[in-house]
C-alpha positions in Angstrom: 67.9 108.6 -83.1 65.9 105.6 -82.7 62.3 105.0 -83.0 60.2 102.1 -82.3 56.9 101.9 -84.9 54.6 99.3 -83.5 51.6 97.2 -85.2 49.7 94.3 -84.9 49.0 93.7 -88.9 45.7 95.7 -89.4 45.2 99.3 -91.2 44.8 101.3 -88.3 48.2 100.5 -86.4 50.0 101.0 -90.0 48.6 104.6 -89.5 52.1 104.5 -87.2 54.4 104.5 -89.9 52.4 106.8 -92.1 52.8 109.6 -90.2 56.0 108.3 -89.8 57.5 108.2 -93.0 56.0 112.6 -93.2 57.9 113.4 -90.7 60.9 113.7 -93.1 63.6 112.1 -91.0 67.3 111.7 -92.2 68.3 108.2 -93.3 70.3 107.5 -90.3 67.4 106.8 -88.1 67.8 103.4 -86.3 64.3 102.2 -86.6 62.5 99.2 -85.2 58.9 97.8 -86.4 57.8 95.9 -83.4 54.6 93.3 -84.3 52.6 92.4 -81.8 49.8 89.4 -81.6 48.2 87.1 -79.0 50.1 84.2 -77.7 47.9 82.4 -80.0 47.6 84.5 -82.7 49.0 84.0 -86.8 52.2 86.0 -86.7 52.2 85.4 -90.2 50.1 88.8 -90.9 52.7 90.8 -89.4 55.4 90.3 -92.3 52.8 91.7 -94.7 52.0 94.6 -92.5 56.2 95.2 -92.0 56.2 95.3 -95.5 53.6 97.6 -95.9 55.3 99.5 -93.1 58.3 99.6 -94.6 57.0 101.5 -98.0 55.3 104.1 -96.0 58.8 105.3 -94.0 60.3 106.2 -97.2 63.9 107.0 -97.1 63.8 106.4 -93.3 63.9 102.5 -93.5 67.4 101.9 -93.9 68.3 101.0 -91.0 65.1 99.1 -90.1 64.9 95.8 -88.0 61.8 93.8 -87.5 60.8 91.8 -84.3 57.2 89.9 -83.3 56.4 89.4 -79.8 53.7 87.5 -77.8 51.5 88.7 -75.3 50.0 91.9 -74.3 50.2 95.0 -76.5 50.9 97.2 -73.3 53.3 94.9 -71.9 55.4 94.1 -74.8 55.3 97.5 -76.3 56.3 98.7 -72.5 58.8 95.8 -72.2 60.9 96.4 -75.5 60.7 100.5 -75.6 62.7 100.3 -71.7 65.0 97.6 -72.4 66.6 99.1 -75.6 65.7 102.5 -75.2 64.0 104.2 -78.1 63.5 108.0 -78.3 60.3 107.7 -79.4 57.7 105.1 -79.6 54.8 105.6 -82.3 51.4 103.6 -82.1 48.5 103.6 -84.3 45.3 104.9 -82.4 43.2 104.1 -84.3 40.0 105.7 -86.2 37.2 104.5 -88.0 38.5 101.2 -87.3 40.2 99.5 -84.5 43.9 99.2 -84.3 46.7 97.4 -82.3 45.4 98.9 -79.2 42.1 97.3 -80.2 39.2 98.1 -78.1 41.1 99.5 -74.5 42.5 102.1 -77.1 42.0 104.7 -73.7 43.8 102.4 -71.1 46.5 101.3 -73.6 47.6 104.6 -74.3 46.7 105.9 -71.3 48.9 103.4 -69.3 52.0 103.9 -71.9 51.9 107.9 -71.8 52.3 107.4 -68.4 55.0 104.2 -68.0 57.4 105.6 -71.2 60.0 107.7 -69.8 60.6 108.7 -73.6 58.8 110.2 -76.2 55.1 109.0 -77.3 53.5 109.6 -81.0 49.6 108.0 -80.9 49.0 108.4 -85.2 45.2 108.7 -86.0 43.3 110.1 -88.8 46.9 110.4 -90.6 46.5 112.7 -93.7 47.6 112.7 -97.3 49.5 115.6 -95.8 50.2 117.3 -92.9 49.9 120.8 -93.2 48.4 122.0 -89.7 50.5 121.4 -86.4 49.3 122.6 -82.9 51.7 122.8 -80.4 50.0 123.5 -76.5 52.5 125.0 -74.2 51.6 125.7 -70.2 53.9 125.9 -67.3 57.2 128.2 -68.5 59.7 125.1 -67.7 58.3 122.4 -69.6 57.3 124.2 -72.5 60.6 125.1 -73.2 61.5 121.2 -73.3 58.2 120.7 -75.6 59.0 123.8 -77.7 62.7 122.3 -78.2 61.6 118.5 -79.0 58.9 119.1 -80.5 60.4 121.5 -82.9 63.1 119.8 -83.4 61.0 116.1 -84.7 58.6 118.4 -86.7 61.1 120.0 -88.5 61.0 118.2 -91.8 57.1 119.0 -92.0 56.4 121.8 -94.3 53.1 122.6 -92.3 51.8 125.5 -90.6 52.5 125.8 -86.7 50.4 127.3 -84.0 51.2 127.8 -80.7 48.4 127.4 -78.2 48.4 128.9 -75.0 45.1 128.7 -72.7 44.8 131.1 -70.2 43.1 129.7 -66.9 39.8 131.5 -66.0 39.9 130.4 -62.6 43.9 130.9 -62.1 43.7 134.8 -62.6 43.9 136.9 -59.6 41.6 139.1 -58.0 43.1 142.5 -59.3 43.3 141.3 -63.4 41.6 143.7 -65.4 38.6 142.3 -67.3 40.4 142.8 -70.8 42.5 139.3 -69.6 39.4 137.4 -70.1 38.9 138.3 -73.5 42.6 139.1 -74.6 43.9 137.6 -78.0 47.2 136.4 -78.5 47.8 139.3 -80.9 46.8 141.6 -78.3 48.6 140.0 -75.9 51.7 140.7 -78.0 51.6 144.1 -78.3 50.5 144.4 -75.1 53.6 142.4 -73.7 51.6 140.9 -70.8 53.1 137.8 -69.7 51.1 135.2 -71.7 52.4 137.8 -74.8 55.8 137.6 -73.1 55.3 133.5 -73.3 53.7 132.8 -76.9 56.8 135.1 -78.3 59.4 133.0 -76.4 58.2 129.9 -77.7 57.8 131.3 -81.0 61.2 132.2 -81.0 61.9 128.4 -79.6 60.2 126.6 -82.5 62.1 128.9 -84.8 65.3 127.6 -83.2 64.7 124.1 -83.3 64.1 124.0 -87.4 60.4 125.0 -87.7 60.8 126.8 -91.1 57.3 127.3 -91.8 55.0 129.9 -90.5 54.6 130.4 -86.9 50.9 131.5 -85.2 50.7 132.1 -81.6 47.0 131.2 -80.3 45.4 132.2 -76.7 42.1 131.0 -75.0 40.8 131.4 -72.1 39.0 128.4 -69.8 39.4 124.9 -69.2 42.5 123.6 -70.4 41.4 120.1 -72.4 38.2 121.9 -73.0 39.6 125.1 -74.7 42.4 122.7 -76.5 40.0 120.3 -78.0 37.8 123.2 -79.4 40.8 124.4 -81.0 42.1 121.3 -82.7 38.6 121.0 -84.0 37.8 124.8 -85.1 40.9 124.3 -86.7 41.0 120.8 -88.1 44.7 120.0 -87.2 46.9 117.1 -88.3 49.2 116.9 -85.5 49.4 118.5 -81.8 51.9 118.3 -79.9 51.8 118.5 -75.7 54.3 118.8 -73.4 55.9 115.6 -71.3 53.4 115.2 -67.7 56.5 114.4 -66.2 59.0 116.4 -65.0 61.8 115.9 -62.6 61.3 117.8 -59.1 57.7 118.2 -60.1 55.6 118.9 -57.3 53.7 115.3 -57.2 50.2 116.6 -57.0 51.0 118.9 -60.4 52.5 115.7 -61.8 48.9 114.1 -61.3 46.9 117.1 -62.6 49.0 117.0 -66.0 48.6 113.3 -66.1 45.0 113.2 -66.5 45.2 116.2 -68.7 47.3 114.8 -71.1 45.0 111.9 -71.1 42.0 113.5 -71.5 43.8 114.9 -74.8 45.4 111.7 -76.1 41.9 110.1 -75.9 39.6 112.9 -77.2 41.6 114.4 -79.9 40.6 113.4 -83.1 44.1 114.0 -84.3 47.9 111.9 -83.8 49.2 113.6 -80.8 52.6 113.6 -79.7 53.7 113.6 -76.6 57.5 115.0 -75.4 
């Protein structure tokens, strides 16, 4: 597996490697700290930060190399993660203060989460410890993609996972019985309705790809980034997870709609977000 943890010398972008060095990775991660500075910037802060960097990964800095660029965060971050393609690229987004995405931190991550054909981790707010995990899951063939992956790179947490599925208001048909509207996911469940049917599955999906801890399945009803965001907040997660906006023979107009849904999430969520 290789990762590419980027930073640009300051607090915030070390966030990267923080969450990072949780994520209890085995030692034979190839892993690249990529600094970043203007074309007339001091590169000379960036050895300080890769040292820094490099205490925070832990066990997972063996096979570490270090490179500086010039130039434009996006562009260089962009540049590198296509022409030695990483598996996943981790940026600090920032929090109270301003990180290697500096002020565009909405465009810059914006623009990577849609350019990276690969795996994106935005760190913020990075606790002491992780120990809440949400992980949204929508349409039935990516999720099963986002339940595999993103089990599978969470797997060395020893946190809590919930599975979020939000139930569309607007998308249910004319004959659904007013108890839809105000089903829970426990409900649901014993119920076996479909979005029972669908939290189960990727329950069981999670549990396959190494999620040890416990499992909770969550379902709400109404907008999706609206009834997301209230949950990440009501429940003051560490991490969430979202599925990849791209998907091969997706229908192009869906492709769009999950584009600016992922991010809305990316730039409102006051937690790291990972998208795979």
């Amino acid at each position: 597996m290789k990762l590419l943890v980027c930073t640009d010398g300051s607090p915030a972008a070390e966030q990267a490697a923080m969450l990072v060095g949780k994520l209890g990775l085995s030692r034979d991660v190839e892993l690249t700290l990529l600094g970043v500075v203007d074309e007339h910037g001091d590169a000379s802060t960036l050895e300080a930060s890769f040292d820094r960097m490099a205490k925070l990964l832990d066990g997972a800095q063996l096979n570490l190399t270090r490179k500086i660029r010039r130039g434009d965060s996006y562009e260089q971050i962009l540049e590198e993660a296509v022409r030695h393609a990483y598996d996943l690229v981790v940026v600090g987004g920032g929090g109270q203060h301003h990180g290697l995405l500096h002020f565009k931190v909405g465009s810059t991550t914006s623009k990577l989460a849609r350019k990276l054909h690969t795996h994106f981790l935005v760190a913020r707010n990075v606790p002491n410890q992780v120990q809440k995990v949400l992980v949204c899951t929508g349409a039935e063939a990516p999720a099963v993609d986002t339940m595999r992956v993103g089990g599978m790179m969470l797997a060395g947490l020893t946190a809590e996972v919930s599975v979020l599925h939000v139930m569309s208001q607007i998308s249910l048909k004319p004959g659904s019985v007013p108890e839809e509207l105000i089903a829970t996911a426990e409900t649901a469940i014993a119920k076996n309705t479909r979005e029972g049917q669908h939290l189960q599955r990727a329950m069981l999906q999670l549990s396959q790809a190494g999620i040890t801890g416990p499992i909770v399945p969550r379902l709400r009803h109404g907008l999706v980034v609206d009834e997301v965001l209230a949950e990440v907040k009501e429940g003051k997660y560490d991490v969430m997870v979202v599925g990849a906006h791209y998907q091969r023979g997706q229908n192009r107009w869906l492709g769009i709609l999950l584009d600016d849904v992922t991010d809305q999430l990316i730039n409102q969520a006051p937690c790291s977000v990972l998208i795979v």
